[in-house]
PDB file of N, CA, C and O in Angstrom:
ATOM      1  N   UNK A   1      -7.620 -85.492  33.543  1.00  0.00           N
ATOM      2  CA  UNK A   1      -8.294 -84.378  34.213  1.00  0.00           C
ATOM      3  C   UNK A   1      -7.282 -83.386  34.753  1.00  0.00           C
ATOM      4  O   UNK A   1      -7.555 -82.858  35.831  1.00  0.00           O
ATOM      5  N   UNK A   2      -6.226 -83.085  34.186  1.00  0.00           N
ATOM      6  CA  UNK A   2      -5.540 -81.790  34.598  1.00  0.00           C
ATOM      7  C   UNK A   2      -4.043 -82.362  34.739  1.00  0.00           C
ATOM      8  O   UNK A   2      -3.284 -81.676  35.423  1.00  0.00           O
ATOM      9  N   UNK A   3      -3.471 -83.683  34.101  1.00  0.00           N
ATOM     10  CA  UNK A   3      -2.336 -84.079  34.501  1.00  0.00           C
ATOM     11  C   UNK A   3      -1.401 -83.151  33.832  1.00  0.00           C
ATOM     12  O   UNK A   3      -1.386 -82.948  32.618  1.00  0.00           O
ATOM     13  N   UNK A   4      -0.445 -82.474  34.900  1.00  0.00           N
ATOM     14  CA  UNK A   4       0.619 -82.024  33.923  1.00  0.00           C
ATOM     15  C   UNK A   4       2.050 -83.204  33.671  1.00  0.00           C
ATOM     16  O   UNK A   4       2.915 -83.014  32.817  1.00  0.00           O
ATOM     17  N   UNK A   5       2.025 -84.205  34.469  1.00  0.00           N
ATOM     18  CA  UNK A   5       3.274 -85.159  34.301  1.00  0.00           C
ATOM     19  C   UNK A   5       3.472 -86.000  33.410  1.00  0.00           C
ATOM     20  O   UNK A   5       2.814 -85.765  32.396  1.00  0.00           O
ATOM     21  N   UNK A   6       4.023 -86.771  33.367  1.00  0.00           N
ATOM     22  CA  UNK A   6       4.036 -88.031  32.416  1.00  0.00           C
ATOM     23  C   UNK A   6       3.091 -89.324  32.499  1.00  0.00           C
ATOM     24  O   UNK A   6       3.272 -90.465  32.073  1.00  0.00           O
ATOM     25  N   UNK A   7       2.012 -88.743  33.200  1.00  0.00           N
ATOM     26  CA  UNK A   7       1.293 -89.970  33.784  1.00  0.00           C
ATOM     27  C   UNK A   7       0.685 -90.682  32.044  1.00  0.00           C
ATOM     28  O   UNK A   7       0.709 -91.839  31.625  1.00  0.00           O
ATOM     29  N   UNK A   8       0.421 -89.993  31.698  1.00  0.00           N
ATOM     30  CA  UNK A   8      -0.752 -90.314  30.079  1.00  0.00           C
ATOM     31  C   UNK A   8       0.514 -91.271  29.243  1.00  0.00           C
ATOM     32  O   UNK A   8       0.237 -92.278  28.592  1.00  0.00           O
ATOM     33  N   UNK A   9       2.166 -90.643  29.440  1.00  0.00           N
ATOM     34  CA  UNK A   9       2.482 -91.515  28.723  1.00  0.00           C
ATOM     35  C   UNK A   9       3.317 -92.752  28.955  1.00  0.00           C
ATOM     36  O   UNK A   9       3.784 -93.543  28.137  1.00  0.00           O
ATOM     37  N   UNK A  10       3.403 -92.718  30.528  1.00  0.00           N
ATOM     38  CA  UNK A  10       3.519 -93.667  31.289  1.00  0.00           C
ATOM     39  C   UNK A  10       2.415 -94.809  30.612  1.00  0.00           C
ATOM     40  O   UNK A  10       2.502 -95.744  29.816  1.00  0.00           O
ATOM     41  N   UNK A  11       1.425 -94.213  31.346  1.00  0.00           N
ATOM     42  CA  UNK A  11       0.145 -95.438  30.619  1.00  0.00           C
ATOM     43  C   UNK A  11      -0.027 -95.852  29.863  1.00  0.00           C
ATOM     44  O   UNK A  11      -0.599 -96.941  29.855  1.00  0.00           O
ATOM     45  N   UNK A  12       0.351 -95.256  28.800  1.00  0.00           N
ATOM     46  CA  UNK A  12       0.075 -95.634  27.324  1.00  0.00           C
ATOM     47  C   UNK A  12       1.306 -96.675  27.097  1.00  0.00           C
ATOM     48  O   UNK A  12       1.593 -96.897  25.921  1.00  0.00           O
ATOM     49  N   UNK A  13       1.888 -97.185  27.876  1.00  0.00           N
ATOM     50  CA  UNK A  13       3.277 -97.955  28.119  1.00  0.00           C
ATOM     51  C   UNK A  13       2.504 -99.405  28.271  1.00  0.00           C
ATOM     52  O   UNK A  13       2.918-100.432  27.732  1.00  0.00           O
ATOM     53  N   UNK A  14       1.589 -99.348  28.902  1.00  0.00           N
ATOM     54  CA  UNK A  14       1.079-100.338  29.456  1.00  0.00           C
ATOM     55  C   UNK A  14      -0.857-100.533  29.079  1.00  0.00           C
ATOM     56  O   UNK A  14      -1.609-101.336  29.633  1.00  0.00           O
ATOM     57  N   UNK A  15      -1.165 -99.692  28.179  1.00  0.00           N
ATOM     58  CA  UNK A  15      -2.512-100.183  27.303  1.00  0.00           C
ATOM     59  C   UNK A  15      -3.001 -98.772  26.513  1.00  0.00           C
ATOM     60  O   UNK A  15      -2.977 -97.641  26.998  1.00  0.00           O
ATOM     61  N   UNK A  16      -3.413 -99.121  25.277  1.00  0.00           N
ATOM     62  CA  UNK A  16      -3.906 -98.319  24.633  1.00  0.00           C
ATOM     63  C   UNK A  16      -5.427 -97.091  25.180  1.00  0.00           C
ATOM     64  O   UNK A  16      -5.818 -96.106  24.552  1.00  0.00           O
ATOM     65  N   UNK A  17      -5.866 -97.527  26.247  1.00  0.00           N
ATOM     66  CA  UNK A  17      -6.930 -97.384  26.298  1.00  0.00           C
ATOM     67  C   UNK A  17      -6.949 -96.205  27.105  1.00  0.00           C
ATOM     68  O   UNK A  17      -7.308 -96.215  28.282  1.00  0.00           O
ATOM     69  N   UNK A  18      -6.547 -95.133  26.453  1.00  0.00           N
ATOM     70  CA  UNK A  18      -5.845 -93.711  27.575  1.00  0.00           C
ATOM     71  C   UNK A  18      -7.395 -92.638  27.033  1.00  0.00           C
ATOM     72  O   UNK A  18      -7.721 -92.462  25.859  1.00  0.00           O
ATOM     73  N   UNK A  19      -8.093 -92.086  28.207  1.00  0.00           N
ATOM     74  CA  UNK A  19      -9.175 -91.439  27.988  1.00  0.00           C
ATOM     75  C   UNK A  19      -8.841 -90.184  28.289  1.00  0.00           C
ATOM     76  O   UNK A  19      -8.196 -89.901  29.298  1.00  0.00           O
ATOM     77  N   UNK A  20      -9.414 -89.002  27.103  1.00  0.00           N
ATOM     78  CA  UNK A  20      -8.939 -87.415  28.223  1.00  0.00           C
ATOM     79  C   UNK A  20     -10.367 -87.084  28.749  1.00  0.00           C
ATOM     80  O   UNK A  20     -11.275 -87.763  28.271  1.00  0.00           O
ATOM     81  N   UNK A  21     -10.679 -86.165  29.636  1.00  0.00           N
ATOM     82  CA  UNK A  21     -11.870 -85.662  30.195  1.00  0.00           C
ATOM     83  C   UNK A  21     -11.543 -84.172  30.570  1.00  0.00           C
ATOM     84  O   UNK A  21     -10.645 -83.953  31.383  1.00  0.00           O
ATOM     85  N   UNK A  22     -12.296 -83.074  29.961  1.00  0.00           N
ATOM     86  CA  UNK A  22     -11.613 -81.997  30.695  1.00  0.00           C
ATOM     87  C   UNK A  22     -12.512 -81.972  31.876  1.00  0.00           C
ATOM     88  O   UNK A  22     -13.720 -82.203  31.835  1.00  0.00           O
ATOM     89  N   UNK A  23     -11.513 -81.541  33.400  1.00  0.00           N
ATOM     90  CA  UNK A  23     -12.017 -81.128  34.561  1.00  0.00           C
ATOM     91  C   UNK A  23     -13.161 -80.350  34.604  1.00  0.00           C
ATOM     92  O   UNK A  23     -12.663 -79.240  34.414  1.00  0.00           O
ATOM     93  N   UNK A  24     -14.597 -80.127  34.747  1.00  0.00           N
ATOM     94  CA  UNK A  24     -15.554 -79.217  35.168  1.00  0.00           C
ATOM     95  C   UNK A  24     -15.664 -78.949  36.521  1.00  0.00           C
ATOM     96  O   UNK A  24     -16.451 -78.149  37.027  1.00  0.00           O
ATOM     97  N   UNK A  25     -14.896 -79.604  37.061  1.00  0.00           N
ATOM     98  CA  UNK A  25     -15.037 -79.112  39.127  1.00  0.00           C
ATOM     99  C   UNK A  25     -16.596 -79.856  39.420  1.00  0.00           C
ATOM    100  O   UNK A  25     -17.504 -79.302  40.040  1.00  0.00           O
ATOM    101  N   UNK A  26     -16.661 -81.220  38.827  1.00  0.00           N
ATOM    102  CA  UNK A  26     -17.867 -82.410  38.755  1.00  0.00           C
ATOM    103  C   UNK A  26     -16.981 -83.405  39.056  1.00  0.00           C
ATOM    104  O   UNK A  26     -16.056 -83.591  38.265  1.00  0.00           O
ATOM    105  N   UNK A  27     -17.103 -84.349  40.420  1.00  0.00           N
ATOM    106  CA  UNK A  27     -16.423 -85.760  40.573  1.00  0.00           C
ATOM    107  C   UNK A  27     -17.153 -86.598  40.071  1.00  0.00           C
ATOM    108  O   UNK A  27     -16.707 -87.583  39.482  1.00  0.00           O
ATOM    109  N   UNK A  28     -19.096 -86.213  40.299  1.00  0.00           N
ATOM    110  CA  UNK A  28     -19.643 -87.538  39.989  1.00  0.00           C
ATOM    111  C   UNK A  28     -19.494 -87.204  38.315  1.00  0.00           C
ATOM    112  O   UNK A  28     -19.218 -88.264  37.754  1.00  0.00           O
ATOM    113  N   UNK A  29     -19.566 -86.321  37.550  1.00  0.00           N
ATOM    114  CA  UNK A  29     -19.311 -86.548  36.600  1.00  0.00           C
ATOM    115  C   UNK A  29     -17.621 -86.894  35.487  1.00  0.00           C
ATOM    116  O   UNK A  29     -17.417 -86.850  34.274  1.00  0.00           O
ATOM    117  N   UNK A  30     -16.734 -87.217  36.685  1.00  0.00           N
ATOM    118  CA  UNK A  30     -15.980 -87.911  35.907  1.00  0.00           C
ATOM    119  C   UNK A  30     -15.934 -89.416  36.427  1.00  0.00           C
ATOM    120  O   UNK A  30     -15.249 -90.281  35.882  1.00  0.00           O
ATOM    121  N   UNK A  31     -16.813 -89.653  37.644  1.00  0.00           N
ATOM    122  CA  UNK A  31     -17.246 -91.106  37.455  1.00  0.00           C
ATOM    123  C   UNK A  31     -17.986 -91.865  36.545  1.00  0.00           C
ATOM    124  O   UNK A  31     -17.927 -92.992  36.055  1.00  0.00           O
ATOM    125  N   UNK A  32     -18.906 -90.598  36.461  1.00  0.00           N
ATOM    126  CA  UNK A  32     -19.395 -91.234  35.533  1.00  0.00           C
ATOM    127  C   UNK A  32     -19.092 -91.587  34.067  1.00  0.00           C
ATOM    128  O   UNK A  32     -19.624 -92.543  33.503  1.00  0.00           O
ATOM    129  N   UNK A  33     -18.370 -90.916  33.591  1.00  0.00           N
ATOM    130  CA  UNK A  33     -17.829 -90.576  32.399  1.00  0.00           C
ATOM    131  C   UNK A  33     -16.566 -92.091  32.742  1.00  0.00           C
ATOM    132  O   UNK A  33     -16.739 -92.952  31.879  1.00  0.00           O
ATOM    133  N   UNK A  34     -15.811 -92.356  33.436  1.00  0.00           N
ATOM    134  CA  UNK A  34     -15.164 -93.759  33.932  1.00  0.00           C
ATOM    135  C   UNK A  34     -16.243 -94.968  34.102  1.00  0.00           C
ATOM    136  O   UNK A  34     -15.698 -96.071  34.152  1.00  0.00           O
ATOM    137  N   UNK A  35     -17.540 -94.983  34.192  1.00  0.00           N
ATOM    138  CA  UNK A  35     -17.812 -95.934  34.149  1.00  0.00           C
ATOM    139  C   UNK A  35     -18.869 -96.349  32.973  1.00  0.00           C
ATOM    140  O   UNK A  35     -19.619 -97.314  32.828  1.00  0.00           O
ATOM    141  N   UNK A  36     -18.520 -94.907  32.018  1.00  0.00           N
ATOM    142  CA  UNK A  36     -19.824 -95.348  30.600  1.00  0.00           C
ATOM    143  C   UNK A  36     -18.219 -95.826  29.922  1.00  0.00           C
ATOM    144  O   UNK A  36     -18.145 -96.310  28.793  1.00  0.00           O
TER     145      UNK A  36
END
């Protein structure tokens, strides 16, 4: 949701399972989108 750092490939260090979401200025909808 807006990372500009190395976080995505940090993670990907440690599991395949790296999701993108673009930001809409919606929290419940990137919860939700984390918990489908």
């Amino acid at each position: 949701t807006g990372s500009t750092d190395a976080t995505k490939r940090i993670a990907a260090g440690y599991t395949d399972k790296i999701y993108d979401l673009t930001w809409n200025d919606d929290f419940s909808a990137a919860r939700n989108f984390a918990f489908s």
